[in-house]
C-alpha positions, 0 to 999 in steps of 0.5 A: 277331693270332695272338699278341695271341690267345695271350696271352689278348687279345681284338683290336677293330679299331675306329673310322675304318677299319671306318666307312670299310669300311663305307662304301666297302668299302676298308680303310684302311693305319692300324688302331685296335685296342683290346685287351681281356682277360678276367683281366688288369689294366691295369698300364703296366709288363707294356704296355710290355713287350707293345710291346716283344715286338711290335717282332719285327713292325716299329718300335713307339713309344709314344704319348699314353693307352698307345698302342702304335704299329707300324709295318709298312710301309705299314701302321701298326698302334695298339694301345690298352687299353680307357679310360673319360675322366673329365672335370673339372667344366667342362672345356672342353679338347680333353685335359682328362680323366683316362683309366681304363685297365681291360681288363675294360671292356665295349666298350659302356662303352668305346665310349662315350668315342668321339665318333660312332656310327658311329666305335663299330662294331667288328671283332672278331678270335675264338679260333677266327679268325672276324670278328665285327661289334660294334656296340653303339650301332647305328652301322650303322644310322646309316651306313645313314641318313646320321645323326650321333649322339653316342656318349655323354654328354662329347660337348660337353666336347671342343671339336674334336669339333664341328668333327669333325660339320661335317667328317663332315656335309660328306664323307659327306653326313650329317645332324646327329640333334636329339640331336646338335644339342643337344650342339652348342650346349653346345660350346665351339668357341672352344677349338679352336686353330688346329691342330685347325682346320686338320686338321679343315678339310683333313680335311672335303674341302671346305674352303670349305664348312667354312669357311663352316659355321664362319661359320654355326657363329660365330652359335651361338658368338660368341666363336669365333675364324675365320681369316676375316671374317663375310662370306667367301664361298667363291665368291669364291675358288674359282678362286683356291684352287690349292693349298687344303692350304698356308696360304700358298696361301690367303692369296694366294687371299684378297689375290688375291679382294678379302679381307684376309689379316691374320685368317688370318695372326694366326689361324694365327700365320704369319710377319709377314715371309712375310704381308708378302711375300706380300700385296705380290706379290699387290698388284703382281701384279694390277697387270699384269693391266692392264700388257701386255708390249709396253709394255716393248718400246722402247729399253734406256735409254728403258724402264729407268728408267719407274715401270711398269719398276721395279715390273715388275722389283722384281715378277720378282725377288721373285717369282722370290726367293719360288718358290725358297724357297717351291716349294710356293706356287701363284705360277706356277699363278696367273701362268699362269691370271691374267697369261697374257701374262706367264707366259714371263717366268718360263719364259725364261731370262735372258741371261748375256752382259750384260758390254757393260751397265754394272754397274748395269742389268745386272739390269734389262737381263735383265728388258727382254730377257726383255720382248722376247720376249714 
């Protein structure tokens, strides 16, 4: 912080990391940290150049609202000046502001563009390198009672924002001030897109639970899109959820729990090829919950032509074809916790010496020989 200090600015770490030192007494690997000065104007030419001096320290880029991003290793370092967000009348989008940049801005009129409380505390770095707390709208206090409140007047013209009070509600435990609910019911969550969805539901670190919130949040806003239907419950495939950060995984999860996947598919616009697939693995995969190995054990030519065989077989194949393009997909979790029997067919390896079969069923023959060994 030294140079920032010797050009006259005043250094703010501020937002998700102090909140979280706070909280846990951890410090985060991705700093925020607004600039303030106290002669000089904004001007995006002499910030340019500012980013560009500190690219001695690491790789720095340029982000969205004057953002200076530095790399250092481990650490990533955003700089930012101080802003004020003016928003247009009836705005209901995520960006649909026009920012102010002034270095002379109190960091109580800056703060006040944030979304929480207690994402507005900051840290001050002095001349005299002393720290200092700064916290102008009493966050710590909020900390202290497990409160959310609005940082200031916009709260409920960013439509991510009331998603981001259910993911802070479901991971630290806190509860929404009546304040906070009022600018609730003025959101417009149906703008939220599927992105932002996303991040926010991964981000709460209870999935489910956010997704069951969304529901009880639809009441409040009927036109709000989910990727699921009213009467999801989470329940009902929490054992099924093995991979809860890969959309895929919860498609099989919901197909695998009695839900239908094609909300989810449309909703998070993913491959109609890939949601085909998918929703026929998972169909003929519960099919041998009900099918044990040892059907399979009779004679090559009495086996290979039997209507259980070919779905048998166009099952292997299909499950081997999606685990090599799709590595990350739980298909191999979910044999081996739900169709035990049948887990080593996919661990075995297939006989090569199939010379002496014809052409035709050589295929077929590895599957029935795999069959055997189980």
């Amino acid at each position: 912080m030294d140079e920032l200090l010797k050009r006259g600015y005043l250094p703010t770490l501020i937002g998700g990391t102090v909140r979280d030192y706070l909280l846990t007494g951890e410090v985060g690997k991705d700093l925020d940290i607004e600039l303030s000065h106290q002669t000089l104007s904004f001007n995006s030419k002499d910030w340019k150049e500012l980013g560009k001096d500190l690219s001695r320290y690491g790789k720095t880029s340029f982000l969205s609202y004057e953002v200076i991003k530095l790399d250092l290793g481990k650490a990533t370092l955003e700089f930012s000046p101080p802003r004020l967000e003016i928003y247009q009348i009836d705005s209901k989008g995520h960006s649909n502001f026009d920012a102010h940049f002034d270095f002379s801005l109190s960091l109580e009129e800056a703060v006040a563009r944030r979304d929480f409380t207690i994402n507005a505390i900051g840290i001050r770095f002095e001349h005299d390198k002393k720290l200092s707390l700064v916290d102008p709208l009493n966050g710590v206090e909020d900390l202290r009672l497990k409160l959310l409140r609005a940082a200031g007047e916009n709260f409920s013209k960013d439509p991510v924002r009331i998603l981001r009070a259910y993911r802070f509600a479901l991971k630290f435990s806190f509860e929404f001030s009546e304040d906070l609910k009022e600018k609730m019911k003025a959101s417009h969550p149906e703008e939220v897109t599927h992105s932002y969805f996303w991040s926010e539901m991964q981000k709460s670190g209870e999935p489910l639970l956010f997704l069951e919130k969304m529901i009880e949040l639809k009441k409040l806003h009927p036109s709000m899109r989910l990727p699921v239907e009213d009467n999801f419950q989470g329940k009902d495939i929490q054992k099924l959820l093995f991979e809860s950060s890969s959309q895929e995984g919860w498609l099989i999860a919901l197909e695998w729990g009695g839900y239908s996947s094609e909300l989810w598919c449309k909703f998070f616009a993913l491959s109609s090829e890939t949601c085909v697939r998918l929703i026929r693995w998972v169909k003929n995969s519960k099919k041998f919950s009900q099918v044990m190995p040892e059907k399979f054990h009779g004679e090559f030519e009495e086996v290979r032509e039997s209507e259980d065989f070919l779905s048998l077989f166009d099952w292997y194949f299909s499950t081997k074809q999606l685990m090599q393009k799709n590595p990350g997909m739980p298909l191999l979790k979910m044999i081996k916790e739900f169709l035990p029997e049948w887990v080593y067919l996919f661990q075995f390896e297939a006989p090569k010496d199939v010379k002496h079969i014809d052409p035709p069923f050589r295929a077929k023959y590895q599957v029935w020989n795999l069959c055997q060994r189980l």
